[in-house]
MARDRENMI-754633 format. One record per residue (C-alpha): x, y, z; residue in three letters; chain. Coordinates in Angstrom, 1 decimal. Example, Ala and Ser with C-alpha at 12.3 -4.5 7.8 and 13.67 -1.06 7.14 Angstrom:
<recs>
rec px = 12.3 | py = -4.5 | pz = 7.8 | type = ALA | mol = A;
rec px = 13.7 | py = -1.1 | pz = 7.1 | type = SER | mol = A;
</recs>
This chain:
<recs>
rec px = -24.2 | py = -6.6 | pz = -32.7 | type = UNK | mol = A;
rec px = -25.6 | py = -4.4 | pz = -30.5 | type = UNK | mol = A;
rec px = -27.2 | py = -1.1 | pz = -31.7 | type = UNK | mol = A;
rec px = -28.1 | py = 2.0 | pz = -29.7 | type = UNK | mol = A;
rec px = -31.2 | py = 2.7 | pz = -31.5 | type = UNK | mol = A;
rec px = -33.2 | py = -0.4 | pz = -31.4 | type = UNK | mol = A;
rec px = -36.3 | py = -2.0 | pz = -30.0 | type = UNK | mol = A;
rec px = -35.1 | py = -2.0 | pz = -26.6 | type = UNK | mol = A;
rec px = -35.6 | py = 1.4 | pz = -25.6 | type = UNK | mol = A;
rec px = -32.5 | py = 3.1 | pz = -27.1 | type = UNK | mol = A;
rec px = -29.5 | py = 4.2 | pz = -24.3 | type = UNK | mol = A;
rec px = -31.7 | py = 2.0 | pz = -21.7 | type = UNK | mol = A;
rec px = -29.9 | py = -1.4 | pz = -23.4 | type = UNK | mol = A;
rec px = -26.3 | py = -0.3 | pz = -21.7 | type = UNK | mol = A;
rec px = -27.7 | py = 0.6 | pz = -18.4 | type = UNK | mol = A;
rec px = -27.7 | py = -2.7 | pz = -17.0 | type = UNK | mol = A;
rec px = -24.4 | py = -2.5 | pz = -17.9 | type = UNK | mol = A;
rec px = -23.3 | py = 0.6 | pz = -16.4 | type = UNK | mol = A;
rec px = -24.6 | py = -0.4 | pz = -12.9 | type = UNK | mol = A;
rec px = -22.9 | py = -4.1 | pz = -12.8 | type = UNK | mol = A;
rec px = -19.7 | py = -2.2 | pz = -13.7 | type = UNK | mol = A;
rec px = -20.1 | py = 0.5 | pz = -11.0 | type = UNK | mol = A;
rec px = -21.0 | py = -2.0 | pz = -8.3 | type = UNK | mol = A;
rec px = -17.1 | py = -2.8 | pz = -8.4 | type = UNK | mol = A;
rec px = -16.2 | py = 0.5 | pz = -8.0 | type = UNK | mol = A;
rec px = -15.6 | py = 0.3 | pz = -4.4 | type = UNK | mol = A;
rec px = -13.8 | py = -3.2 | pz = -4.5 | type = UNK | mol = A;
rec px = -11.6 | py = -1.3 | pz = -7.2 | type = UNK | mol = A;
rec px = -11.0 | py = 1.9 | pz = -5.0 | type = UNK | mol = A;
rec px = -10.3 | py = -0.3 | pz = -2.0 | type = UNK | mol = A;
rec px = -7.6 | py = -1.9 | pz = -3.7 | type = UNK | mol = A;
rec px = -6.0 | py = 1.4 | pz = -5.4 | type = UNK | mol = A;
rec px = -6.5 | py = 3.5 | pz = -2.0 | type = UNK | mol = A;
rec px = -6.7 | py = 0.9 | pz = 0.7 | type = UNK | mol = A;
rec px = -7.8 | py = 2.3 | pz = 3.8 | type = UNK | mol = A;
rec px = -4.8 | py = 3.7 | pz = 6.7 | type = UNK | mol = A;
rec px = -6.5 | py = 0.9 | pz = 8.9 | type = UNK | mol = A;
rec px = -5.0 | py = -1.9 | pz = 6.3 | type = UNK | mol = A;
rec px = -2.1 | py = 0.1 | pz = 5.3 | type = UNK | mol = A;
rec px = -1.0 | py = -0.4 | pz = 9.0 | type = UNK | mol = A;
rec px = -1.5 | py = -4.0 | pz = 9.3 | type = UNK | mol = A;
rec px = 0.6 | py = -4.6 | pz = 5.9 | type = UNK | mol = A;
rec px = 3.1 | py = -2.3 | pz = 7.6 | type = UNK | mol = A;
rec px = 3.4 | py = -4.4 | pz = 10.6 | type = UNK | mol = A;
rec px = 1.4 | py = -1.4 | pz = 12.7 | type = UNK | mol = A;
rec px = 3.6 | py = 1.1 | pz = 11.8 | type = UNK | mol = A;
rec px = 2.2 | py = 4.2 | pz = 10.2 | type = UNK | mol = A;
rec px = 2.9 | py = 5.0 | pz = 6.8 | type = UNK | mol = A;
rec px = 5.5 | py = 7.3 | pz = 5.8 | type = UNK | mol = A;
rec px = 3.3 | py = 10.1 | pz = 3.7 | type = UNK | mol = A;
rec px = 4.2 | py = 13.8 | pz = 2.1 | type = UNK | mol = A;
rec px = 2.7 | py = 16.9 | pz = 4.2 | type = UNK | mol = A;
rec px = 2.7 | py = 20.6 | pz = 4.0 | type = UNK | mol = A;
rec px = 2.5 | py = 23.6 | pz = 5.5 | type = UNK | mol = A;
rec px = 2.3 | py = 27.5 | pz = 3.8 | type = UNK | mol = A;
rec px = 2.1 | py = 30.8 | pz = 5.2 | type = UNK | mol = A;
rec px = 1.1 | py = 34.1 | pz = 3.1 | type = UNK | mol = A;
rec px = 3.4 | py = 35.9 | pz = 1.9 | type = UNK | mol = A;
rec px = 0.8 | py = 39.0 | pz = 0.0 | type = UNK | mol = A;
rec px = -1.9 | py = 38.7 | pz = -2.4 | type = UNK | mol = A;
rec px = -1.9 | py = 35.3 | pz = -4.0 | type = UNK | mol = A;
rec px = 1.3 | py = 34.7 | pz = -2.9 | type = UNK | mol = A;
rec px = 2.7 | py = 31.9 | pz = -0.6 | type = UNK | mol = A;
rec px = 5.6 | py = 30.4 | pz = 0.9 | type = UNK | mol = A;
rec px = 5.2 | py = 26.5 | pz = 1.6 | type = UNK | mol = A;
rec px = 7.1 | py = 23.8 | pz = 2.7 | type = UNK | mol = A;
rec px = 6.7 | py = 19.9 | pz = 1.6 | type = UNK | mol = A;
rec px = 7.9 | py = 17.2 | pz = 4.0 | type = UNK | mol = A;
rec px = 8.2 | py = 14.0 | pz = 4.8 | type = UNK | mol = A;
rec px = 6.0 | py = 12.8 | pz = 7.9 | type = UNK | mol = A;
rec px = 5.8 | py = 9.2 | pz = 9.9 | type = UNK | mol = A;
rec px = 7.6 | py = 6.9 | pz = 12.6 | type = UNK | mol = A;
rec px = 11.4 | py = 8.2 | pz = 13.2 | type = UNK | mol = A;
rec px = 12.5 | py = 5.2 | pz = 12.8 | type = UNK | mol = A;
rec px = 10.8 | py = 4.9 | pz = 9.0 | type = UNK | mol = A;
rec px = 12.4 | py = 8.4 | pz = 8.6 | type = UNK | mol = A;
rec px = 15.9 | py = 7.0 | pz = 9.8 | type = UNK | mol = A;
rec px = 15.9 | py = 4.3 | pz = 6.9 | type = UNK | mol = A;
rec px = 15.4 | py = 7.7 | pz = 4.1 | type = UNK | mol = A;
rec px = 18.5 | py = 8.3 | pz = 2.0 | type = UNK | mol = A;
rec px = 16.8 | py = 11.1 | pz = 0.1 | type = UNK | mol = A;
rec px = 13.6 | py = 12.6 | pz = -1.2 | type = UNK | mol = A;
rec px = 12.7 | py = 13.8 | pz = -4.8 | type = UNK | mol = A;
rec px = 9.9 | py = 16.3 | pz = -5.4 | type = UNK | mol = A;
rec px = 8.3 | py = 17.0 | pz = -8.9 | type = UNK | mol = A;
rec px = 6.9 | py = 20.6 | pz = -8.8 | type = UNK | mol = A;
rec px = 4.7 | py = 22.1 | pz = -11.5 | type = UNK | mol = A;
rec px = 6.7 | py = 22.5 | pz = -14.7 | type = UNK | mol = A;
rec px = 6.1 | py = 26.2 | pz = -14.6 | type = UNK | mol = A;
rec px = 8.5 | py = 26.3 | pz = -11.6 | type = UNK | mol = A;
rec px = 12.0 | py = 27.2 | pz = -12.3 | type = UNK | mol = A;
rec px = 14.4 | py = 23.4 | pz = -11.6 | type = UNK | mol = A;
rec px = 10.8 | py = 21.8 | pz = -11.1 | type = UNK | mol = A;
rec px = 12.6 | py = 18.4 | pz = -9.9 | type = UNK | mol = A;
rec px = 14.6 | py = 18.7 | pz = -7.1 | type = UNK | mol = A;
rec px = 16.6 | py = 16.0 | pz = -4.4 | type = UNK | mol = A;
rec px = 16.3 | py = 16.7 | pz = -0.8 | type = UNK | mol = A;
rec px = 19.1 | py = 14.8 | pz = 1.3 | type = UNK | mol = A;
rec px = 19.4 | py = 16.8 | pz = 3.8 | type = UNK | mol = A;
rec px = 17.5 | py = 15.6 | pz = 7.4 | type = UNK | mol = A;
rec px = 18.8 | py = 18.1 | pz = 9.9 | type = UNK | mol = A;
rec px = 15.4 | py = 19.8 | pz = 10.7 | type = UNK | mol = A;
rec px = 13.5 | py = 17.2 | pz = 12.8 | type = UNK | mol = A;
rec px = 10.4 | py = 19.4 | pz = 12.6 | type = UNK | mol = A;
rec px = 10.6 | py = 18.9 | pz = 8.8 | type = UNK | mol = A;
rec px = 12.4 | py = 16.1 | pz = 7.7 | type = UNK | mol = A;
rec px = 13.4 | py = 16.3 | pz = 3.6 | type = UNK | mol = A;
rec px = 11.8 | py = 19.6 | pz = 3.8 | type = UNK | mol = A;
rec px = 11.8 | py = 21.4 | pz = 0.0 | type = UNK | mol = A;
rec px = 11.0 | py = 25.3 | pz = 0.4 | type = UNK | mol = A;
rec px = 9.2 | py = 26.9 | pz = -2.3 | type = UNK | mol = A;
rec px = 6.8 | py = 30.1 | pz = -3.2 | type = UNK | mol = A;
rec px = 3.9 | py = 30.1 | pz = -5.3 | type = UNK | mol = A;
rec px = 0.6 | py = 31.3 | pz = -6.0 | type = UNK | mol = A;
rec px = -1.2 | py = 27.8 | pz = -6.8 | type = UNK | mol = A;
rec px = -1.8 | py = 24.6 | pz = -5.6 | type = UNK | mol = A;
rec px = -1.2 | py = 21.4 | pz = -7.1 | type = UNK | mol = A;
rec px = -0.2 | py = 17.8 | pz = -7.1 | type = UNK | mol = A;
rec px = 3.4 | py = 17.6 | pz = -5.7 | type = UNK | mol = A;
rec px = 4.8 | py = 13.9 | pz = -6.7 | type = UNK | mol = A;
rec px = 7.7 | py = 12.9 | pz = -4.4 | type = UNK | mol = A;
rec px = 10.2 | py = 9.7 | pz = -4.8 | type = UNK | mol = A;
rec px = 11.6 | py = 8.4 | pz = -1.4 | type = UNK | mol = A;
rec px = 14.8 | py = 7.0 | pz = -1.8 | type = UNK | mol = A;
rec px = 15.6 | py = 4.4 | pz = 1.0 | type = UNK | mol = A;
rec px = 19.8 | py = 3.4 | pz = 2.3 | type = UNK | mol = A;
rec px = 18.8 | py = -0.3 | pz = 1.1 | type = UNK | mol = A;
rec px = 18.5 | py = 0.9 | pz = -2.6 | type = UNK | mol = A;
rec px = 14.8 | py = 0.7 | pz = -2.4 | type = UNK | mol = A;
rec px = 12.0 | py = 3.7 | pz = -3.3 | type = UNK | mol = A;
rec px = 8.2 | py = 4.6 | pz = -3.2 | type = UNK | mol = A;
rec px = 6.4 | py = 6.8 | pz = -4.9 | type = UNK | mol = A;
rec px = 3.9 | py = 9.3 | pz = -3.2 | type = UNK | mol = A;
rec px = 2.1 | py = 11.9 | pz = -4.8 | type = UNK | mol = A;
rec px = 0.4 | py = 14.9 | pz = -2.4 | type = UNK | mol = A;
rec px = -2.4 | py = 17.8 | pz = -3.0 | type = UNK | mol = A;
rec px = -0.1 | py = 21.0 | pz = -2.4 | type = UNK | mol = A;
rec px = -2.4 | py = 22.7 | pz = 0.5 | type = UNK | mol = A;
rec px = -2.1 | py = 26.3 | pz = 1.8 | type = UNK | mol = A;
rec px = -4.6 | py = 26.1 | pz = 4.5 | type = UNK | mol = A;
rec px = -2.4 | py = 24.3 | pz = 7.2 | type = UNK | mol = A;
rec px = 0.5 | py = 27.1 | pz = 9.0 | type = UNK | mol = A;
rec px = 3.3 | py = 25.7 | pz = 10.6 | type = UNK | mol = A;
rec px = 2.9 | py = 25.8 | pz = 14.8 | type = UNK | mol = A;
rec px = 4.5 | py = 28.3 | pz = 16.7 | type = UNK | mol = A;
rec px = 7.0 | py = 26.3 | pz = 17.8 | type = UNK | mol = A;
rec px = 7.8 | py = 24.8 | pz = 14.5 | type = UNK | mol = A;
</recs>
């Protein structure tokens, strides 16, 4: 039984501990978030479809943002629909995108708010298939001028 008050020094005793458990911290991390580099080669070199976003200011603390999905067309082709998970203070905070006529924006969900936050969204494939993504809601990138 191991005691945190004893001869060896108190809190000291778990140390060793501690840093052999942290030294696979990275091996763990590369496995929950590999890198794009490897997510490319298990794709077959194709980039990986992923959820973006762009806002523009609509006032004080008040913004109007778009979530959509990015990657190869021809990842984008195979997308039946999309479904975003907002905050639950947002009014309908789950809501299905099936509609791909904007090629600037494809599955694009239009909202306003005033905070950030972390948007999940389910892609939905034609073969039956989905994948989960979840993305840090951003205000700091503006749509181009010819977007």
């Amino acid at each position: 039984m191991m005691h945190l008050n004893n001869n060896r020094g108190g809190y000291s005793y778990l140390a060793p501990r501690l840093i052999s458990n942290l030294a696979l911290a990275p091996c763990l991390m590369m496995f929950l978030f590999p890198p794009t580099s490897l997510v490319r080669a298990q794709n077959n070199g194709i980039a990986p479809l992923r959820i973006e976003n762009v806002a523009v200011p609509l006032g004080e603390f008040r913004w109007n943002w778009k979530a959509y999905v990015a990657g190869p067309p021809q990842e984008i082709a195979q997308i039946e629909c999309v479904i975003y998970t907002l905050h639950p203070t947002f009014v309908e905070p789950v809501r299905k995108i099936c509609d791909n006529s904007d090629a600037n924006f494809p599955y694009a969900l239009d909202a306003v708010g005033w905070g950030t936050f972390s948007l999940r969204a389910r892609i939905e494939f034609k073969n039956g298939s989905s994948r989960e993504y979840v993305h840090a809601l951003s205000f700091s990138r503006r749509p181009s001028k010819s977007q």
